[in-house]
C-alpha positions as CSV (number, residue, x, y, z in Angstrom):
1,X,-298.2,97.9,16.3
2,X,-294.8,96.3,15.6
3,X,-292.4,99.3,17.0
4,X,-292.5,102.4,18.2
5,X,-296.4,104.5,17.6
6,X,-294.7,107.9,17.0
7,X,-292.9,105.7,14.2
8,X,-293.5,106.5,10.2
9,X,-294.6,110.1,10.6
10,X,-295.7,111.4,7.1
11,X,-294.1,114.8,7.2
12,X,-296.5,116.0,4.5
13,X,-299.6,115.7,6.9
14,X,-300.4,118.0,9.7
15,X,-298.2,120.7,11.5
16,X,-294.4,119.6,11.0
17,X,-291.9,118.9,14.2
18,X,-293.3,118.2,18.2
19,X,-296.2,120.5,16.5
20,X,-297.9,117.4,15.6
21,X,-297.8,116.1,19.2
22,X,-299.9,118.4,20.6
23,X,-302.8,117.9,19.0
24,X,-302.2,114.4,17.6
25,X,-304.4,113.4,14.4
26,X,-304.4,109.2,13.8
27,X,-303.8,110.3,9.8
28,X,-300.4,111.9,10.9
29,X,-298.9,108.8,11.5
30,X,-298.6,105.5,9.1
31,X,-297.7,102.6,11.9
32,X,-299.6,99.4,10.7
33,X,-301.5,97.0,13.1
34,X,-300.4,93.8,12.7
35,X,-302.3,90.1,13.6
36,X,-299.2,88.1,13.4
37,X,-297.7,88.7,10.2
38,X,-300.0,90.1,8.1
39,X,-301.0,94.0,8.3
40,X,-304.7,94.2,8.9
41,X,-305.0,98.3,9.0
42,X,-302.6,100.6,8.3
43,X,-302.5,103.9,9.6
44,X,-303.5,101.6,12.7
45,X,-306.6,104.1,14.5
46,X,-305.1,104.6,18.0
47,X,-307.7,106.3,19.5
48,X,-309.0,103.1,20.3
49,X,-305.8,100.8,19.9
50,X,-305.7,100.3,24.0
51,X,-309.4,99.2,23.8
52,X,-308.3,96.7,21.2
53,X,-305.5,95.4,22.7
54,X,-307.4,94.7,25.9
55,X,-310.0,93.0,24.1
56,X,-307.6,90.5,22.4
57,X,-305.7,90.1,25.4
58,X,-309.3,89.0,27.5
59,X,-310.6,87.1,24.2
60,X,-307.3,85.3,24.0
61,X,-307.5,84.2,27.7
62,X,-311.2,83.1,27.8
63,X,-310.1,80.9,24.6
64,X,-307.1,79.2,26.7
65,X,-308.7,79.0,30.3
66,X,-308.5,75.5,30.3
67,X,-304.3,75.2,29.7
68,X,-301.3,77.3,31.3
69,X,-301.2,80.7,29.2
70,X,-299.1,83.1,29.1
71,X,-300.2,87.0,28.0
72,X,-297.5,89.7,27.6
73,X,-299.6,93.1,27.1
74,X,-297.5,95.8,26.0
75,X,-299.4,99.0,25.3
76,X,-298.7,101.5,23.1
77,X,-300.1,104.5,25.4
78,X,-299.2,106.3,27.3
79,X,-296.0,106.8,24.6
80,X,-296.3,110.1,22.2
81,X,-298.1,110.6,20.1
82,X,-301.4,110.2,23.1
83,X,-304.8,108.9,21.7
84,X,-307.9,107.4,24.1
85,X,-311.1,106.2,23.2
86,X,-313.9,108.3,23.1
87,X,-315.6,107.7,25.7
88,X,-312.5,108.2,28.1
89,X,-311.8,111.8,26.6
90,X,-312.0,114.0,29.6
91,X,-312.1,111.6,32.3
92,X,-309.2,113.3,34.9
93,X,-308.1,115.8,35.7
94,X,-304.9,115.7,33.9
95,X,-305.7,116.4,30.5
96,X,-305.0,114.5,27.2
97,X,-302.4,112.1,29.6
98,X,-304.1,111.7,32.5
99,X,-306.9,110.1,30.1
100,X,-305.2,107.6,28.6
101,X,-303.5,106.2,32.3
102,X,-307.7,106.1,32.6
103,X,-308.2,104.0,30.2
104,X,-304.4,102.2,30.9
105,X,-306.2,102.0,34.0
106,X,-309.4,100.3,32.8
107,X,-307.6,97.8,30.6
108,X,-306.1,96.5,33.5
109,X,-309.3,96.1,35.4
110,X,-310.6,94.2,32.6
111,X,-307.9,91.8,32.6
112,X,-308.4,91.2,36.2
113,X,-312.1,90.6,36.2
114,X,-311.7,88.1,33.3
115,X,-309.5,86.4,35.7
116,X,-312.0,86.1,38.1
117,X,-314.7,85.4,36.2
118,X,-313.4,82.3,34.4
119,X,-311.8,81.4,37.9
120,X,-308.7,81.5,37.0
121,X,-307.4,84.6,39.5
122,X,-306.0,82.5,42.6
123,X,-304.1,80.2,39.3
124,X,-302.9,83.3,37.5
125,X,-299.4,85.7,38.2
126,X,-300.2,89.3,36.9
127,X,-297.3,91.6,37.2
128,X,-297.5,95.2,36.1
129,X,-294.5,97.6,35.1
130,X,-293.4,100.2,32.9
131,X,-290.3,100.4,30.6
132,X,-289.0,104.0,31.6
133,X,-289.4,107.0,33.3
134,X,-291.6,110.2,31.1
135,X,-289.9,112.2,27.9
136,X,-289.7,115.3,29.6
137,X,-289.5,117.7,26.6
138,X,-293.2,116.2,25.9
139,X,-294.5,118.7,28.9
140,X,-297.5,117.3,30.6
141,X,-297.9,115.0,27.6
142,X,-294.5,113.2,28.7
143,X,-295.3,112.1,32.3
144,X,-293.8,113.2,35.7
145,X,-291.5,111.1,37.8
146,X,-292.5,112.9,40.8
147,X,-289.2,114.4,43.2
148,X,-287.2,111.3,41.1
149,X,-284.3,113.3,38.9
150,X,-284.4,113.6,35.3
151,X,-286.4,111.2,32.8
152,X,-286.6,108.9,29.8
153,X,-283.1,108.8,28.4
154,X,-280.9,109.1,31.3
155,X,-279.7,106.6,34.3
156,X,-281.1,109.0,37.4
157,X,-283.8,107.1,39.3
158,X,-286.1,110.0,37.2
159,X,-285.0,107.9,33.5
160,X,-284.8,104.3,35.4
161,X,-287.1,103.5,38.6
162,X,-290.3,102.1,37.7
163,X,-293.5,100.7,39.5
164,X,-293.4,97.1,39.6
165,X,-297.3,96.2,40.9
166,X,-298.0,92.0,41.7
167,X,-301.1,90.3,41.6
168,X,-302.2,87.1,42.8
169,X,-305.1,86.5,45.2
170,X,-304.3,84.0,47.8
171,X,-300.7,83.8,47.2
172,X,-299.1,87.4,47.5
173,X,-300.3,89.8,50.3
174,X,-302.6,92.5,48.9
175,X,-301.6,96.3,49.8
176,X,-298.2,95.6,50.4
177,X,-295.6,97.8,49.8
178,X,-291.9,96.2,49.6
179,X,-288.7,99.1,48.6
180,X,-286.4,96.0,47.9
181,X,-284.4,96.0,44.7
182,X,-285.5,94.0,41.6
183,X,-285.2,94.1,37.8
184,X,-287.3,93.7,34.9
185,X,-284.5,91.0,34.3
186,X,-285.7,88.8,37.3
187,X,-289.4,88.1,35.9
188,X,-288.3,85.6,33.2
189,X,-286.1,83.7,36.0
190,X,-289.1,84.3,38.4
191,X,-291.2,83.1,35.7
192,X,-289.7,79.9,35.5
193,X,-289.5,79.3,39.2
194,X,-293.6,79.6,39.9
195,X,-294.0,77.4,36.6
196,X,-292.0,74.5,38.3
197,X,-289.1,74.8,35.6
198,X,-285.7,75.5,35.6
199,X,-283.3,77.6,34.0
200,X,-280.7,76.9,31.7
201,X,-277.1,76.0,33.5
202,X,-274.9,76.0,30.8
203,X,-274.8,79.9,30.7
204,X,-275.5,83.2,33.1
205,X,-278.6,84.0,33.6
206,X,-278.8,88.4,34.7
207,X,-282.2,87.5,36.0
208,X,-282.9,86.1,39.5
209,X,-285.7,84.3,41.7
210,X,-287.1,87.3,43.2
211,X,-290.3,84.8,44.7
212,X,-289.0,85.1,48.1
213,X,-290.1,88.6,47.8
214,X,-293.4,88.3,45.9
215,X,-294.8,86.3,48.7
216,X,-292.9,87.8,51.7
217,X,-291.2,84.7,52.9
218,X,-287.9,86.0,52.3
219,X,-285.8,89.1,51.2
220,X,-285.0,89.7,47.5
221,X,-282.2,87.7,45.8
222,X,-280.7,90.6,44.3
223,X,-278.7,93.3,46.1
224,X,-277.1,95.4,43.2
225,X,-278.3,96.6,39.7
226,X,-276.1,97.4,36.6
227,X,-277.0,100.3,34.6
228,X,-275.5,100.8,31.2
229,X,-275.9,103.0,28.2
230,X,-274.7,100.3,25.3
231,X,-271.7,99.1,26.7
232,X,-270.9,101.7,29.4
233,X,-271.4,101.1,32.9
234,X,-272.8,104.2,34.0
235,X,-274.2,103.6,37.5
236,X,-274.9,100.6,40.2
237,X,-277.2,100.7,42.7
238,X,-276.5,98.5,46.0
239,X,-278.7,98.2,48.5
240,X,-279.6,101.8,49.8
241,X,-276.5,103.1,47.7
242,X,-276.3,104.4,43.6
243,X,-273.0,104.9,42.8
244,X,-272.9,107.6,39.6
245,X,-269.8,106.9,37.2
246,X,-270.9,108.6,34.0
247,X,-274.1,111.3,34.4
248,X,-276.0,112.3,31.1
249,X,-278.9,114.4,30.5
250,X,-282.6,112.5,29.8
251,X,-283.4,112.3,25.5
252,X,-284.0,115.5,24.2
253,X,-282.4,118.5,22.4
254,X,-281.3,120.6,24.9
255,X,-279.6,117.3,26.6
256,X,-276.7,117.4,28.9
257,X,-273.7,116.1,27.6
258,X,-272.1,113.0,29.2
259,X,-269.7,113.6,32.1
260,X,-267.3,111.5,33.6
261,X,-267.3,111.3,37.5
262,X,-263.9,109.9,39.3
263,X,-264.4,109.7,42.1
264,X,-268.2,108.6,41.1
265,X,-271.4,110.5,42.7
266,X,-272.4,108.4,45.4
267,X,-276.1,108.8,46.6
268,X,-278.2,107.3,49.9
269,X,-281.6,106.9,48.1
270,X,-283.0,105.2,51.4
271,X,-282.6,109.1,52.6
272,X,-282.7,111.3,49.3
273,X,-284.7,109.2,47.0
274,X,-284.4,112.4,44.4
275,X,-280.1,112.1,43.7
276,X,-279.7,115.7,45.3
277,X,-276.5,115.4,47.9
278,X,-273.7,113.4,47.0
279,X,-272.5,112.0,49.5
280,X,-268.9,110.5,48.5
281,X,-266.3,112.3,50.4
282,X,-268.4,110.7,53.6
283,X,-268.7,107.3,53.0
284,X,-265.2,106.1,51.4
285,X,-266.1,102.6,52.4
286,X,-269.4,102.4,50.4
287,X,-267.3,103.5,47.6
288,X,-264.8,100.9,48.3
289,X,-267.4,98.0,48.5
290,X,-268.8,99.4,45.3
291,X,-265.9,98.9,43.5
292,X,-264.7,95.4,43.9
293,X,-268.6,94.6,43.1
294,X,-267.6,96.2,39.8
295,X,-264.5,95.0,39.2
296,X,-266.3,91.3,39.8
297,X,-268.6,91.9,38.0
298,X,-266.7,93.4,34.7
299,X,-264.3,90.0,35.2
300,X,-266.9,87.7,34.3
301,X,-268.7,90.0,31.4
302,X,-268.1,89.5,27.8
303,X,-269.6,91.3,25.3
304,X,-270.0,90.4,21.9
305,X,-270.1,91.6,18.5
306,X,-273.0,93.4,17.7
307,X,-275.6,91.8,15.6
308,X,-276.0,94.8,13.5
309,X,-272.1,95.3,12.6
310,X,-272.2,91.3,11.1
């Protein structure tokens, strides 16, 4: 499925609005499943789209055991509108969502045991993440980021903080667990390093090495995070510290508007991991160090023209 799955809704089929959602039929939606270029079904049948995906991605891997691969599995699920295979409807305890993490669950398991079975598992980096934190006005068919603020939409550890879950027997101590900071930015950069290449020096590269960290020989390369909303810097996190410069609500109707904080929120996430006591007035010199990190860092940014506006 090329974009989105709650894409190319026909609004003459089924309940109308969020309605739809709720009790999600395959015929409701029109998103085509694509092999490359060509559209090979169309409305694509979810309910057993992650069971297809997995078997491509394991298929695709037995096929190239005997050269370097490289498999990027991006499931649809657990985004809205929610479908699971039959035989993983009622499998948790958490309903509708809770089954399709099972079978989220399952697909990774299979990727890991084809690993092992062609013998590939102590050759082969598996990294696991997510894109963003749950569409809160989705209910319990949205997510939950836990005691994290807000959700999908917003720049609050609740929209932003993600799982990021390595995998490499042999090389990267199992049942670790490591709070230091990294990006989804840093895997291609990481990438690179563990396949004995190098990056390209004639421009910036956001990403960083963060293998040092992986396999525990080192602390991580990175120390500060940018997060924007377009071209507005709206928060950076350093070390233990999130400065807040611009707030907004996560996606939704009923979403806050955007506010403007001078001087910004300041939190200690190391201590109050869910944004709740700003902590500003305190720690003037965080703040301070903040700053020139920002100012640095705005220096040496260019943005260009929108690809859209050419």
């Amino acid at each position: 499925i090329p974009y989105s799955n709650d894409m190319d809704r026909l609004n003459d089929v089924g309940p109308k609005g969020r309605e739809a959602f709720w009790d999600p039929k395959v015929e409701y939606w029109n998103v085509p499943l694509m092999r490359d270029l060509e559209i090979v079904e169309r409305p694509a049948d979810q309910t057993t789209i992650t069971r297809r995906y997995t078997e491509e991605a394991t298929k695709f891997i037995r096929d190239h055991k005997a050269e370097p691969f490289f498999v990027y599995l991006p499931h649809n699920l657990p985004h809205v509108p929610l479908f699971r295979s039959p035989e993983f409807a009622g499998t948790s305890r958490r309903g509708l969502f809770g089954d399709v993490i099972e079978e989220i669950d399952w697909s990774v398991g299979q990727v890991l045991s084809t690993l092992r079975d062609e013998g590939l598992a102590e050759n082969t980096f598996v990294f696991f993440t997510s894109d963003n934190g749950p569409w809160l006005i989705f209910d319990d068919h949205g997510g939950s980021a836990g005691l994290l603020k807000d959700g999908k939409g917003c720049t609050w550890d609740g929209g932003m903080r993600e799982p990021g879950i390595a995998w490499w027997p042999g090389k990267i101590p199992a049942g670790r667990v490591n709070p230091e900071l990294a990006t989804t930015m840093d895997l291609f950069t990481t990438f690179v390093s563990l396949g004995g290449g190098t990056v390209p020096q004639d421009r910036a590269m956001d990403g960083l090495d963060i293998s040092p960290t992986l396999f525990a020989t080192g602390p991580s390369p990175r120390d500060t995070v940018y997060y924007y909303r377009g071209t507005t810097l709206m928060a950076v996190r350093h070390g233990p510290w999130k400065a807040h410069y611009q707030t907004q609500g996560a996606y939704g109707p009923d979403a806050k508007e955007r506010v403007s904080h001078d001087p910004p929120l300041l939190f200690q996430l190391e201590i109050d991991p869910a944004e709740r006591f700003n902590v500003a007035a305190d720690h003037p010199d965080v703040l301070a160090v903040i700053q020139g990190i920002v100012a640095e860092h705005q220096s040496r940014l260019e943005i260009p023209p929108s690809e859209l506006e050419k």
